[in-house]
C-alpha positions in Angstrom: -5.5 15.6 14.7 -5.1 17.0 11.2 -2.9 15.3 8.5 -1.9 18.7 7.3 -0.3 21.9 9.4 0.6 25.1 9.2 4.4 26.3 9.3 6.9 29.3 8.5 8.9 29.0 5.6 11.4 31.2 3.7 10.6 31.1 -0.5 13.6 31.5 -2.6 13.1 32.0 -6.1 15.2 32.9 -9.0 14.0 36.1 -10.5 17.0 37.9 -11.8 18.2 37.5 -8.5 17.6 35.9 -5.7 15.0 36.9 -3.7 13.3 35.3 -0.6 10.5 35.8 1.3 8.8 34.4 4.2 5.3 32.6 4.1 3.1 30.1 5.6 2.8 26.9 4.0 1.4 23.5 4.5 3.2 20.2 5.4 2.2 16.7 5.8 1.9 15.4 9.7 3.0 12.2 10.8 2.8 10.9 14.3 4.3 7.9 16.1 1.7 5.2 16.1 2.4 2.2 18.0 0.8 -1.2 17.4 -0.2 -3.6 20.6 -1.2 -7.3 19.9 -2.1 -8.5 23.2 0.0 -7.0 25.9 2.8 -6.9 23.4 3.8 -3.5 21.4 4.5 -5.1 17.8 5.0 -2.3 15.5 5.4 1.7 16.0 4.9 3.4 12.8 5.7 6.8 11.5 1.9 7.6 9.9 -0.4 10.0 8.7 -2.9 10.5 12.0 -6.2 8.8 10.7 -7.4 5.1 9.6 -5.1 3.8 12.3 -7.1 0.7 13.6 -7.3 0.1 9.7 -3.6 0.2 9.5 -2.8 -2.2 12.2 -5.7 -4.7 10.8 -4.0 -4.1 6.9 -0.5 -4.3 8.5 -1.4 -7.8 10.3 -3.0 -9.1 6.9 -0.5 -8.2 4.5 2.5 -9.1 6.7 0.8 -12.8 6.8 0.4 -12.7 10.5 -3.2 -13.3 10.5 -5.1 -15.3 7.5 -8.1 -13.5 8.0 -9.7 -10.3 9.7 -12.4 -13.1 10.9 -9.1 -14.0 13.8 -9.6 -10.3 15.0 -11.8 -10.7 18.2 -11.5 -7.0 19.0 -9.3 -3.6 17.5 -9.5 -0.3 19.4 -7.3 2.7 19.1 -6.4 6.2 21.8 -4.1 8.2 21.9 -2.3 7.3 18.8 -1.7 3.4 20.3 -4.1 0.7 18.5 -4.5 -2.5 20.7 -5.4 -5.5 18.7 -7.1 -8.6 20.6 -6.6 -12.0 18.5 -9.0 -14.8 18.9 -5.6 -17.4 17.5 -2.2 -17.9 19.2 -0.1 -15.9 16.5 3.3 -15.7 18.6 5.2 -17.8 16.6 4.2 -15.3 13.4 4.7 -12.1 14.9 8.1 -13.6 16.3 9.0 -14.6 12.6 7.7 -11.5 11.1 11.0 -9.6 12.5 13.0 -12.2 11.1 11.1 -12.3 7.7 10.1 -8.9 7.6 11.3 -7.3 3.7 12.5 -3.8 4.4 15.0 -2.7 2.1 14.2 -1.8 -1.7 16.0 -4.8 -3.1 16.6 -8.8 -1.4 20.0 -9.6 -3.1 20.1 -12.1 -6.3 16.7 -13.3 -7.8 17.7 -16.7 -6.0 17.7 -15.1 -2.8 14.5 -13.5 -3.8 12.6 -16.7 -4.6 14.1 -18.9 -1.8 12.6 -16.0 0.7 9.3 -16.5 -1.1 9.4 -20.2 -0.3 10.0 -19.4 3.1 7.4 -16.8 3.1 5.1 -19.0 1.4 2.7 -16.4 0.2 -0.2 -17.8 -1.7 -0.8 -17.7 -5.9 -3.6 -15.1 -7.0 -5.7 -17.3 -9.3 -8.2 -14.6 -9.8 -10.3 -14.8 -12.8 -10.5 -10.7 -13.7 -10.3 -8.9 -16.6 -10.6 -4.8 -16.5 -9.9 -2.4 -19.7 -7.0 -0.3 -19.7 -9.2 2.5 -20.2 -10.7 1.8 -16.8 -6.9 1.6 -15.5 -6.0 5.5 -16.1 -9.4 6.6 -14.8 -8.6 5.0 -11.6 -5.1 6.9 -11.8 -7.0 9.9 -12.6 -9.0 9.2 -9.4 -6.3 8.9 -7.4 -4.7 11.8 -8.1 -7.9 13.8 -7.8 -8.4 12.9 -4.5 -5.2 13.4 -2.9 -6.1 17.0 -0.8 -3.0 16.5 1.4 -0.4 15.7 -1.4 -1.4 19.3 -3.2 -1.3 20.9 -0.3 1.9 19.4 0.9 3.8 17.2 -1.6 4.7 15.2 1.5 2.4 12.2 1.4 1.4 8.8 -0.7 -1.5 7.9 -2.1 -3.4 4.4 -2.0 -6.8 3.1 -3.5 -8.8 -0.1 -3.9 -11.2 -0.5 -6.4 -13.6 -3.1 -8.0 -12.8 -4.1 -11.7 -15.3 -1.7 -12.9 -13.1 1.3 -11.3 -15.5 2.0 -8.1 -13.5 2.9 -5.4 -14.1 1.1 -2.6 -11.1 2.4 -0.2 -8.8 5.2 -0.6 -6.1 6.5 2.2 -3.1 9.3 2.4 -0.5 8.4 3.9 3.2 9.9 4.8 4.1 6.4 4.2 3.3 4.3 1.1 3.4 1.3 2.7 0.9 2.6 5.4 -0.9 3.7 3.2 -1.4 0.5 0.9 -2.4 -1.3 4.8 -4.4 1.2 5.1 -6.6 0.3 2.2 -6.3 -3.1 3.2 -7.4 -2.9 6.8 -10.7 -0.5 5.6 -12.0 -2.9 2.9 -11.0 -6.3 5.8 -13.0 -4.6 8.4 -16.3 -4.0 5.5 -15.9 -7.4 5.1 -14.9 -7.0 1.4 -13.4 -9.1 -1.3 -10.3 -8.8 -2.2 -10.2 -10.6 -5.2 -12.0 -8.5 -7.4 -10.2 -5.4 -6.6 -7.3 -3.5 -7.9 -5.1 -2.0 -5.8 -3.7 1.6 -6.9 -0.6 3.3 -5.4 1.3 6.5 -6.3 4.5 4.2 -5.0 7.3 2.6 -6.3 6.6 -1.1 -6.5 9.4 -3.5 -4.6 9.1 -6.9 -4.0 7.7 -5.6 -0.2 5.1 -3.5 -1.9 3.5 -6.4 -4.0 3.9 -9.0 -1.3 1.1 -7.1 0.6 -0.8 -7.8 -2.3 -0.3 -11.0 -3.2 -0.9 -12.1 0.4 -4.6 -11.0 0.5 -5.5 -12.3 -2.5 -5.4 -8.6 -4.9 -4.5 -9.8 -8.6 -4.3 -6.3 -10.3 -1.9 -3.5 -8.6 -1.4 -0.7 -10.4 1.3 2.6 -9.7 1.8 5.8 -11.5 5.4 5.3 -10.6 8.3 2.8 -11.6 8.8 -0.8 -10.1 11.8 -2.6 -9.3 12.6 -5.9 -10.6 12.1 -7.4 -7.2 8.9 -5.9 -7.5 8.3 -7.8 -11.1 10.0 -11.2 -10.0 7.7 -11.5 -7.3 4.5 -10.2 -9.0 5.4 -12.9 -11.7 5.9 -15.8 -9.0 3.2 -14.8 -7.2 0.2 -14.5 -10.2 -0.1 -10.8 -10.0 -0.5 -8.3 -12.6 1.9 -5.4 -12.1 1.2 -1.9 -14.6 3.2 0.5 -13.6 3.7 4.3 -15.3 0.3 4.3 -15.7 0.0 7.9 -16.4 -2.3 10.3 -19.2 -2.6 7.8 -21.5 -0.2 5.5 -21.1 0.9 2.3 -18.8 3.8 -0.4 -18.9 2.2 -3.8 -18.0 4.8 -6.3 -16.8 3.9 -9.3 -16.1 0.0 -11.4 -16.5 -0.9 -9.0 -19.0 -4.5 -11.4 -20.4 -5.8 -9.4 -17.4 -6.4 -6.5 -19.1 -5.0 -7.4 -22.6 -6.9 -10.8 -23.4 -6.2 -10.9 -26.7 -2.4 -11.5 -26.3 -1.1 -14.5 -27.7 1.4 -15.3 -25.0 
């Protein structure tokens, strides 16, 4: 199936007067995918069609449900429905994960925000990396060059991993930036890649939920051409990430870690 269709559309514009006429134009698809570990449906997501065994392995890694794409024993996907076979009992997890799961843009007070991070207990990025800022926009630029179904639509995200010398080593569209970002995830886990040296790009907003995925496969650089929220920034702090954000032409805000791209800060 196509992430992009075809559909009837009256155009207004403002010309003196209004004037209107009908045309075809492109939208963005999205399907209902549903997610099955064992016999179990876990998730149903509203995607972009495409990459979906890669979202279910992403989704599994950067909810912490499994530690490592190495507890996969088998991942096969018809009909829209991906069924996931795990080699580890992971019940207790998945049951959690509906409890635990962050969904909403903000997680109360910064108290409340921590205390779920000690109940989480997402790992520290130590990573060792160090990328130049000029490398930074490019991958922006990259991003944005590749994204077909967003010019044709305007109705999807964008997501990218790269090494620290801006080679991409995953990219996905997605109707959903968080899809999209497990997306990533799941295609560079199933290559058998390494997360630590990469940088994850996003055309999202970053919230706490956004960076978490990060943080808990070991990514020390994420980078978005749009704004993040200061649960976003408390956690990438916490958590030993490196969050730029409005990294756009020229310009990028870095908010917290900066030696990793800055080194000659003094602080």
């Amino acid at each position: 199936m196509s992430a992009k269709a075809r559909r009837r559309v009256l155009r207004l514009s403002l010309d003196g007067d209004w004037k209107g006429r009908w045309v075809e134009d492109e939208v963005a698809v999205d399907v209902p995918v549903e997610v099955y570990v064992g016999k179990e449906l876990f998730r149903t997501f509203l995607a972009s069609p495409g990459l979906e065994r890669e979202l279910a392995v992403g989704h599994l890694l950067a909810e912490g449900i499994i530690d490592s794409v190495e507890e996969v024993e088998r991942v096969r996907s018809r009909d829209h429905r991906v069924y996931v076979s795990l080699k580890t009992d992971r019940r207790a997890r998945l049951e959690a994960s509906k409890v635990n799961r962050l969904v909403t843009t903000s997680c109360g007070s910064t108290s409340d925000l921590i205390n779920l991070l000690g109940r989480l207990r997402p790992p520290k990025v130590g990573a060792k990396v160090s990328l130049r800022p000029d490398v930074v926009l490019e991958m922006v630029r990259e991003l944005n060059r590749r994204g077909e179904v967003f010019r044709a639509t305007g109705g999807t995200h964008s997501a990218m991993l790269c090494d620290v010398e801006g080679e991409v080593l995953a990219y996905a569209e997605d109707v959903g930036r968080h899809n999209a970002v497990d997306k990533v995830i799941g295609v560079l886990a199933l290559s058998g890649g390494d997360f630590s040296r990469c940088v994850l790009v996003s055309s999202g907003r970053q919230s706490s939920y956004m960076v978490l995925k990060a943080a808990r496969v070991g990514i020390p650089v994420v980078v978005s051409q749009a704004g993040p929220l200061e649960s976003g920034i408390r956690v990438a702090e916490e958590l030993g990430v490196t969050l730029i954000c409005f990294a756009r032409g020229r310009r990028m805000n870095v908010y917290t870690h900066p030696k990793r791209v800055f080194r000659d800060l003094g602080t």
